[in-house]
C-alpha positions as CSV (number, residue, x, y, z in Angstrom):
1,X,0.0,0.0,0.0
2,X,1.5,3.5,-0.6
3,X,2.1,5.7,2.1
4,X,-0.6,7.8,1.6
5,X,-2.9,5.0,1.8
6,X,-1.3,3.8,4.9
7,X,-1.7,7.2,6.7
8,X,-5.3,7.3,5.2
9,X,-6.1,4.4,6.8
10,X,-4.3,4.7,10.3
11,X,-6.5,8.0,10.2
12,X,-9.3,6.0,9.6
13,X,-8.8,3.4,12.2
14,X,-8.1,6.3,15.0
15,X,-11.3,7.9,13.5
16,X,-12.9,4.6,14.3
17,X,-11.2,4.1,17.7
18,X,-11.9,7.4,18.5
19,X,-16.0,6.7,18.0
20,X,-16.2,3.2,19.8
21,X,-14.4,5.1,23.2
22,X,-17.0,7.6,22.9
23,X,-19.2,5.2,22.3
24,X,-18.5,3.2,25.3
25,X,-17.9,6.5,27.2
26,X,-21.7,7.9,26.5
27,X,-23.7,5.2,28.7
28,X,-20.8,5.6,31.5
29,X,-21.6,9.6,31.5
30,X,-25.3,9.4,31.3
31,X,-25.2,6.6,34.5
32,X,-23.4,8.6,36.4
33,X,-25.5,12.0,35.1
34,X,-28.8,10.1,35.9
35,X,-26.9,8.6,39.7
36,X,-26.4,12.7,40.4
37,X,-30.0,14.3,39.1
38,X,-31.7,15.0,41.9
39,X,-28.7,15.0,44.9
40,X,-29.5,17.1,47.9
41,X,-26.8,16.2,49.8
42,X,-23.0,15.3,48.6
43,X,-21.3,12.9,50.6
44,X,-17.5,11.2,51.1
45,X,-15.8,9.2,53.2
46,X,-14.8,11.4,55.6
47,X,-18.6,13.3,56.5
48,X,-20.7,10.4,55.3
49,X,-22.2,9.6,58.5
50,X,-22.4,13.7,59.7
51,X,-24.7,13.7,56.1
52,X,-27.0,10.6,57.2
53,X,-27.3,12.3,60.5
54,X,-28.4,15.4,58.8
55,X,-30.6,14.4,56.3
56,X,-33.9,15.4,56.1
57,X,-37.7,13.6,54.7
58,X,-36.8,13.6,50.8
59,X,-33.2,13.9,50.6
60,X,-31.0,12.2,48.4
61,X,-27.2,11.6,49.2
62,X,-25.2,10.9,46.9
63,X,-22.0,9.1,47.9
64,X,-18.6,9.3,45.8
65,X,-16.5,6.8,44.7
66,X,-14.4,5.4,47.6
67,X,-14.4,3.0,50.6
68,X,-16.2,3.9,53.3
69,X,-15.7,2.3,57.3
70,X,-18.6,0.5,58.8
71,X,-20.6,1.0,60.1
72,X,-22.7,4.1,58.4
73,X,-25.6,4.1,60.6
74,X,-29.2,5.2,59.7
75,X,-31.8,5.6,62.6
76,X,-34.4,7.3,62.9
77,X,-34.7,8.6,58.9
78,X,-37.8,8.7,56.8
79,X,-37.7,9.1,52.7
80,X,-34.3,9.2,52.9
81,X,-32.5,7.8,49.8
82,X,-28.4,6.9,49.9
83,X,-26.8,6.3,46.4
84,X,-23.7,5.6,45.4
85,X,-21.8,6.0,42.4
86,X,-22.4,2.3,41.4
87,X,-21.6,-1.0,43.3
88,X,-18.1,-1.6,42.1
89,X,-17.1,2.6,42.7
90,X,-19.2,3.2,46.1
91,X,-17.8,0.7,48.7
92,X,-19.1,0.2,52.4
93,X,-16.7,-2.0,54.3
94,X,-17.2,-3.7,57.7
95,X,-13.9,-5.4,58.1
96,X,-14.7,-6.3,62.0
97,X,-18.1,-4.9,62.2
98,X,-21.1,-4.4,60.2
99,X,-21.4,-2.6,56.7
100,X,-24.3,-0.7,57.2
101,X,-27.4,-0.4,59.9
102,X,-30.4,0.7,60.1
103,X,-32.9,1.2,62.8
104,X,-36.4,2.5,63.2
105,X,-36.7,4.4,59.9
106,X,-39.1,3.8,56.9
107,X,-39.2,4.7,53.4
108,X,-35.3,4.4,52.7
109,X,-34.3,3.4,49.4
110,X,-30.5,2.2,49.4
111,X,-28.5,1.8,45.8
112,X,-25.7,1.5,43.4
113,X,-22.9,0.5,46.4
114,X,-21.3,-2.9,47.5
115,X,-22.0,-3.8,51.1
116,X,-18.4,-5.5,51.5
117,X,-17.3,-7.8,54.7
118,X,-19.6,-6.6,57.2
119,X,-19.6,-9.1,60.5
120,X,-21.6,-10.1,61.2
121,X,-23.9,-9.0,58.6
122,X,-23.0,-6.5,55.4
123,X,-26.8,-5.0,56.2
124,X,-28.7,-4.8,59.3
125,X,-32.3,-3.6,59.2
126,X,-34.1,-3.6,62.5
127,X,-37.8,-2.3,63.3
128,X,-37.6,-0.7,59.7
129,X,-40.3,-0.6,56.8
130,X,-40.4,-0.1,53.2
131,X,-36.0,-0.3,53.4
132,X,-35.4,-1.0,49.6
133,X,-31.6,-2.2,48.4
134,X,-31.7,-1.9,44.5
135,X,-28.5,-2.6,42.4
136,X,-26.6,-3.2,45.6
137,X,-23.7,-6.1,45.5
138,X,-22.9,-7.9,48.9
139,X,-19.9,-9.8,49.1
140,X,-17.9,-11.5,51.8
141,X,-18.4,-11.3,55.7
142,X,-21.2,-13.2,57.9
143,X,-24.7,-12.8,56.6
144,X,-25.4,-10.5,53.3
145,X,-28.6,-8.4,54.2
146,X,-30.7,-9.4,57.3
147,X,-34.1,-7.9,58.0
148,X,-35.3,-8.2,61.6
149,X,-38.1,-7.7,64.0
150,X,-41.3,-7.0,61.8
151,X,-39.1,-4.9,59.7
152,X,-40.4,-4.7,55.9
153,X,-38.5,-4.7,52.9
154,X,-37.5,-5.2,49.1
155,X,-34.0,-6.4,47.6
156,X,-34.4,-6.1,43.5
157,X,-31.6,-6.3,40.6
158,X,-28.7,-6.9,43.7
159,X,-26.1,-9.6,43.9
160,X,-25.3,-11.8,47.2
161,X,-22.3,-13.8,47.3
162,X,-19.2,-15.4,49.3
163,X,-20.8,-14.8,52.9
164,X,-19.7,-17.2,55.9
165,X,-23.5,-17.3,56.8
166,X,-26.8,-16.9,55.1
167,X,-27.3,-14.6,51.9
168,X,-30.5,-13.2,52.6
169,X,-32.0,-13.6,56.6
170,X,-35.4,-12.5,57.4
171,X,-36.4,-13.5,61.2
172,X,-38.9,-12.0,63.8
173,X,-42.1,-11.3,61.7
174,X,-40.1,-9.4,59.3
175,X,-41.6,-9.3,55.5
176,X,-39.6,-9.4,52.9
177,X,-39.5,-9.4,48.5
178,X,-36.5,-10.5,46.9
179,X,-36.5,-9.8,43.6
180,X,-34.2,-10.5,39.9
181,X,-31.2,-10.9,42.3
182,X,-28.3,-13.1,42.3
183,X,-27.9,-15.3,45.6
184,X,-25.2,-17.4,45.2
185,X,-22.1,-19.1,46.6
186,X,-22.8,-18.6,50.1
187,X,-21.5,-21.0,53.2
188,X,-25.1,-21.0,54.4
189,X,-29.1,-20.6,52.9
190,X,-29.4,-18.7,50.0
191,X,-32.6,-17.1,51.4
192,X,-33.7,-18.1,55.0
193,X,-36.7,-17.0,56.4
194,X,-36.8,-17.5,60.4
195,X,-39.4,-16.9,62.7
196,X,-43.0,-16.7,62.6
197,X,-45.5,-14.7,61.3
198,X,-42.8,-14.1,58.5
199,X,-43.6,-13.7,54.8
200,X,-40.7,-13.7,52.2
201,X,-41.7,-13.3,48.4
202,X,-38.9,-14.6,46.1
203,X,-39.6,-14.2,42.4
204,X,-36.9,-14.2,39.4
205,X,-33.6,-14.7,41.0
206,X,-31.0,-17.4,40.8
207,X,-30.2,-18.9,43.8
208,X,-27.2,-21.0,42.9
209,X,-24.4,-23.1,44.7
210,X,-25.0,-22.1,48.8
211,X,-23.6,-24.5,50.7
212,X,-26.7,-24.9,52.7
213,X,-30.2,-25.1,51.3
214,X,-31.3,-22.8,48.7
215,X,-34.5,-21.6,50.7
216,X,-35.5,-22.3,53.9
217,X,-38.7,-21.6,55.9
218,X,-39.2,-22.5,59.7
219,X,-38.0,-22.5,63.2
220,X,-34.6,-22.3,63.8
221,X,-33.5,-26.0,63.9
222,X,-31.8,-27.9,66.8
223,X,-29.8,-30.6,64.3
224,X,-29.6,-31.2,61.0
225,X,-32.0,-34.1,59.5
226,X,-29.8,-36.9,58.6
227,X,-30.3,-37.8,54.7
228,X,-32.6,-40.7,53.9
229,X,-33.5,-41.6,57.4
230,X,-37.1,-41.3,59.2
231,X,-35.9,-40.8,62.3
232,X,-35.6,-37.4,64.1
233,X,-32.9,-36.0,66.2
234,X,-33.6,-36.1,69.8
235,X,-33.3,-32.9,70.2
236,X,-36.7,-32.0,68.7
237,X,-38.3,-34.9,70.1
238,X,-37.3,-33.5,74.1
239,X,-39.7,-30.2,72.7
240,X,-41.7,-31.0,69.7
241,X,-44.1,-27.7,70.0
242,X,-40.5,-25.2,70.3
243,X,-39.9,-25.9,66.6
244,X,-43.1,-25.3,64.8
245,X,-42.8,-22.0,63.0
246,X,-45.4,-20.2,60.7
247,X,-43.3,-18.1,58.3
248,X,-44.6,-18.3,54.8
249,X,-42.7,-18.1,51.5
250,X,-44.3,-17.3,48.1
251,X,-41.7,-18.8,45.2
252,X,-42.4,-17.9,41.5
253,X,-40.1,-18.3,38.8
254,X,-36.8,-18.7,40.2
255,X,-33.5,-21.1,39.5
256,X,-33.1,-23.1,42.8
257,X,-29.9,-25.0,41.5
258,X,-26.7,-26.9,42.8
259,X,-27.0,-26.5,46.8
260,X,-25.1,-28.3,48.7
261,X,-28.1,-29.5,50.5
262,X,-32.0,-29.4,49.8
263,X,-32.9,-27.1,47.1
264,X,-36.3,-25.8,49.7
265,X,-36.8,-26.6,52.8
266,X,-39.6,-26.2,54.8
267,X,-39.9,-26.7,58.2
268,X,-42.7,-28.0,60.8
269,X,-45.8,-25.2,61.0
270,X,-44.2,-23.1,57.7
271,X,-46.3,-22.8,54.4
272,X,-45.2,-22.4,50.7
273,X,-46.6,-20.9,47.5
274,X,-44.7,-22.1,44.4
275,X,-45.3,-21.5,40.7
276,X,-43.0,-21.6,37.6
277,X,-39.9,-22.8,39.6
278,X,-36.6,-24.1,38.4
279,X,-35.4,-26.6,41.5
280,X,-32.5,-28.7,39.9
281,X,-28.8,-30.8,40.6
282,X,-29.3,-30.4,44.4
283,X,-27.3,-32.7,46.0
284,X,-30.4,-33.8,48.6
285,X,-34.1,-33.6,47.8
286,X,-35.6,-31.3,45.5
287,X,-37.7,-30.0,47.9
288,X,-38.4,-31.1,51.3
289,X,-41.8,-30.5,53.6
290,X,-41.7,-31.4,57.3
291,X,-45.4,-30.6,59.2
292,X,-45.5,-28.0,56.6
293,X,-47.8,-27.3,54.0
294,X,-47.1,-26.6,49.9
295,X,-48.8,-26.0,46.5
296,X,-46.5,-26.7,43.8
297,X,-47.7,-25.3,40.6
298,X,-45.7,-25.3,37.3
299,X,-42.5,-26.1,38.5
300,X,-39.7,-28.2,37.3
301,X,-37.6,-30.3,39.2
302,X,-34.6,-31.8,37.6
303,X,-31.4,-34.0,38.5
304,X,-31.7,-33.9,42.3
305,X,-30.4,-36.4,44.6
306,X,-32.5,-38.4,46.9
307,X,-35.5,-37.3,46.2
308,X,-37.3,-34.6,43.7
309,X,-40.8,-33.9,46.4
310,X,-40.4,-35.3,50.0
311,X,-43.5,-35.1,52.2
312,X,-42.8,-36.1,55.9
313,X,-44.9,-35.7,58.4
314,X,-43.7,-34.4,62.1
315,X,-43.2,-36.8,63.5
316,X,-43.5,-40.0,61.5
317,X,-46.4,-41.8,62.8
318,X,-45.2,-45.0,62.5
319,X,-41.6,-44.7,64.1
320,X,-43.3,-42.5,66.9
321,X,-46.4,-43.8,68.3
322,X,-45.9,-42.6,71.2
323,X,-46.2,-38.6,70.3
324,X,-49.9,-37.2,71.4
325,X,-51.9,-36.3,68.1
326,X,-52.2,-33.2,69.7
327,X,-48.1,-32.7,68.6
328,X,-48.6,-34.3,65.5
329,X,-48.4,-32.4,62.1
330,X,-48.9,-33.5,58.8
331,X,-47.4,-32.5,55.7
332,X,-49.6,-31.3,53.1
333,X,-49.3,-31.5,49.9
334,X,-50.3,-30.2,46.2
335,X,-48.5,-31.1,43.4
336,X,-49.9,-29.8,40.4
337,X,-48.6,-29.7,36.6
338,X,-45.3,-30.0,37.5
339,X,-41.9,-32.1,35.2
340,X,-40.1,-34.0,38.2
341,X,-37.3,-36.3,36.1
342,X,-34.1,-37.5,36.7
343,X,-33.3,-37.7,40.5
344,X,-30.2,-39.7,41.0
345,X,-29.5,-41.9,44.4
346,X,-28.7,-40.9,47.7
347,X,-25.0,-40.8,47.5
348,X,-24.3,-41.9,51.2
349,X,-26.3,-44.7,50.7
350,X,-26.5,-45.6,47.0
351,X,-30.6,-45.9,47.3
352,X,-33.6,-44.0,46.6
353,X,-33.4,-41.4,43.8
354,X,-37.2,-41.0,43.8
355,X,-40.0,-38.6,42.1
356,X,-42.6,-37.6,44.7
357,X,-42.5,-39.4,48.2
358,X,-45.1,-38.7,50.6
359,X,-45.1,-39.8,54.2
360,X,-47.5,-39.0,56.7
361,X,-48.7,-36.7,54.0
362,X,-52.0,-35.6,52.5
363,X,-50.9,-35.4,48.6
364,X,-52.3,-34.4,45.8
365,X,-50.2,-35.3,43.0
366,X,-52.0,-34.6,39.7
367,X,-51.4,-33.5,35.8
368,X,-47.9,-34.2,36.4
369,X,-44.9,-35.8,34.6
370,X,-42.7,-38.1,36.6
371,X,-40.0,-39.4,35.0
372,X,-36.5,-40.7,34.4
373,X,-36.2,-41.0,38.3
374,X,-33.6,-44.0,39.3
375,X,-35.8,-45.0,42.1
376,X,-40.0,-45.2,42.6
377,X,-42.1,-42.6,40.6
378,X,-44.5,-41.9,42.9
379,X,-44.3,-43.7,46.7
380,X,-47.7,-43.1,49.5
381,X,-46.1,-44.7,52.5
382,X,-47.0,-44.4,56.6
383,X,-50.5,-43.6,56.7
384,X,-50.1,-41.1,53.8
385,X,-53.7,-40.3,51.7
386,X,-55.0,-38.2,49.2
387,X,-54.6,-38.4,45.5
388,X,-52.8,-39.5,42.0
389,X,-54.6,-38.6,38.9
390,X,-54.0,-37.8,35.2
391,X,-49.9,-37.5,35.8
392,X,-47.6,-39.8,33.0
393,X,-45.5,-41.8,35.2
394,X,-42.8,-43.8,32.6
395,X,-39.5,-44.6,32.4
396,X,-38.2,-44.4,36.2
397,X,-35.8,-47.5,38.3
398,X,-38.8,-48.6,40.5
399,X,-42.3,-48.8,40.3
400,X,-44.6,-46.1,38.6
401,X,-47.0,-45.7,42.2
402,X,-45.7,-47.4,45.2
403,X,-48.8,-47.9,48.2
404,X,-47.3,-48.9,51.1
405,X,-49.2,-48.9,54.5
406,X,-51.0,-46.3,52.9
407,X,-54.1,-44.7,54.3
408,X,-57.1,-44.0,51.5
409,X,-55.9,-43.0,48.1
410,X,-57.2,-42.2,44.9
411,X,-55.5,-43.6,41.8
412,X,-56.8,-42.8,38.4
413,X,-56.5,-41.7,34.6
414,X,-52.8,-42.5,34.9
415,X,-50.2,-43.2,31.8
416,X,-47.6,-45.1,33.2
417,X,-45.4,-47.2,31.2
418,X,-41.7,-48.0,30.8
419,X,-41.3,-48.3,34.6
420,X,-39.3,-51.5,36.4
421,X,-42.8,-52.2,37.9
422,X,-46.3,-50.7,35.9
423,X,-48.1,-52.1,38.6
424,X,-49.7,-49.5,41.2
425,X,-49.2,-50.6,44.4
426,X,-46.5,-52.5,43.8
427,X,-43.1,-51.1,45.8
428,X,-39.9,-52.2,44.5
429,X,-36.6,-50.5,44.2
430,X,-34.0,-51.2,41.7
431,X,-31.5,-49.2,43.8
432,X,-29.6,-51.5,46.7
């Protein structure tokens, strides 16, 4: 090429350059234009917390880039907003303490920071309402963001990772929507709900390799359940009435995947609303209701170990006579248009791998595909009753519908087919 049609085109390419940077410059600018429209109140890390303390109803303060000590400490503050320049620019560090609390305020709205290392938590909200976190990343420490003591709350389009404890922690009536957020890679739940009288709404986030379960609903438990085993800790047996919650969680539309436990968990007394769900390679049971009470609508539940649906009653009637009926609490049970396919085997004991088993249960299991499963499709066992109608039951290591000291059950319009046994009633594994 001559050298004017080298120069040409290095003028060109700078031309070029020169457009993509401003380019990639122009949503930059007008982020950090719109994170400044409508700032009452500048702040930095050296008068951040003199600003809070100042603030007035409808102020906005607007934090700079930088690291900012824990904890900043709101109390007292209504329609208050505190923004920062975006969650990798803004940080709030706890180190030995919390990130950030708040206490007896309402109507905050908290945004575009990171929440980094706060012990024990990166966010504390106490006897707070309408406290909203929106583009906020949490990241190390003890627990991400708990809400406490009837406080109420929102978490939308925020990231929660690499915490010691629980991601998300809602306890003490407090009420709580998580929303298009990441929860993942925590050492505890993904999103625990603790307490009673508790509601926590969880709708479009993934919640994705916690070591604990993904959700969990309940009374704060005395032992762990051991895997594949009826029996109950003694623990819970010395006080059966202490760990009988009532929080309530309303699931629609999430990714529950690859927990190092249960994918959801709900505990004796606790309730669940679920629709559109993705629950999936949990390495225990899909999901599992103790005493508690579910309607599973729409959702899938794919590749998890043990068991896809456990229902368990609290106690189990049979291995516990002795408990009074009055201390007794069945699970409850509808399973409703759901895929459940391809649960693999308990791995500490090589067995089960089931679809749907229901124990002391009244289940509903209907217009559902059970499938692929390396143990029974669908098992009623110890007094369980209720329902299996209009569900395709095929290709699965045991028997399609397994009966066994069942109570009354209703078995009907099936298509089953392809199973080790066809026959309903009929219980045999294929597992050891």
């Amino acid at each position: 090429m001559p050298m004017r049609g080298l120069r040409l085109f290095a003028l060109a390419v700078t031309v070029v350059a020169a457009a993509l940077a401003a380019a990639a410059l122009a949503p930059a600018q007008e982020m950090i234009d719109a994170q400044q429209t409508g700032c009452t109140r500048s702040a930095d890390p050296s008068n951040a917390q003199a600003q809070i303390n100042a603030a007035d109803a409808g102020d906005v303060i607007c934090m700079a880039a930088g690291v900012y000590r824990g904890p900043l400490r709101i109390e007292g503050k209504t329609r208050v907003t505190l923004r920062g320049a975006g969650e990798h620019q803004t940080i709030i560090a706890g180190g030995s303490v919390d990130a950030l609390l708040i206490f007896r305020s309402r109507d905050l709205v908290l945004e575009d920071f990171k929440l980094y290392f706060g012990q024990p938590a990166g966010a504390y909200v106490w006897g707070s309402q309408n406290v909203l976190f929106q583009r906020v990343h949490a990241g190390g420490g003890g627990v991400g963001i708990h809400y406490d003591a009837g406080s109420i709350g929102r978490i939308t389009d925020s990231m929660v990772y690499a915490m010691a404890g629980d991601g998300v922690l809602t306890r003490n009536a407090a009420n709580v929507a998580i929303e298009r957020s990441w929860i993942i890679d925590n050492g505890g739940v993904g999103v625990s709900t603790v307490g009673r009288t508790a509601t926590t709404t969880v709708t479009r986030n993934i919640i994705s390799h916690n070591r604990g379960p993904g959700v969990f609903a309940g009374q704060t438990p005395c032992a762990l359940l051991p895997p594949g085993f009826v029996e109950v800790p003694e623990c819970y047996l010395r006080n059966l009435p202490a760990f009988v919650g009532e929080a309530n969680v309303i699931l629609r539309e999430n990714v529950i995947q690859s927990s190092g436990s249960t994918g959801i968990v709900l505990f004796p007394g606790t309730g669940a609303t679920m629709s559109g769900n993705r629950i999936w390679r949990n390495e225990l049971t899909g999901l599992f209701a103790w005493g508690a009470s579910v309607s599973s609508e729409g959702d899938e539940y794919d590749a998890n170990e043990e068991h896809a649906i456990e229902l368990r009653a609290y106690p189990d009637p049979l291995k516990y006579p002795e408990v009074p009926s009055s201390q007794r609490i069945r699970a409850v049970a509808r399973i409703n248009n759901n895929e459940i396919r391809n649960s693999v085997v308990l791995a500490e004991t090589g067995t089960l791998g089931g679809g749907v088993l229901a124990q002391g249960a009244n289940a509903h299991v209907t217009n559902s595909r059970v499938y692929g499963n390396r143990g029974i499709g669908v098992s009623y066992v110890n007094t369980s009753v209720g329902s299996i109608i209009g569900n395709e039951i095929f290709g699965n290591g045991g028997s399609a519908i397994c009966l066994h000291v069942a109570g009354a059950v209703t078995v009907s319009a099936n298509v089953i087919f392809g199973n080790s046994r066809d026959g309903v009633g009929v219980c045999h594994e294929t597992t050891p």
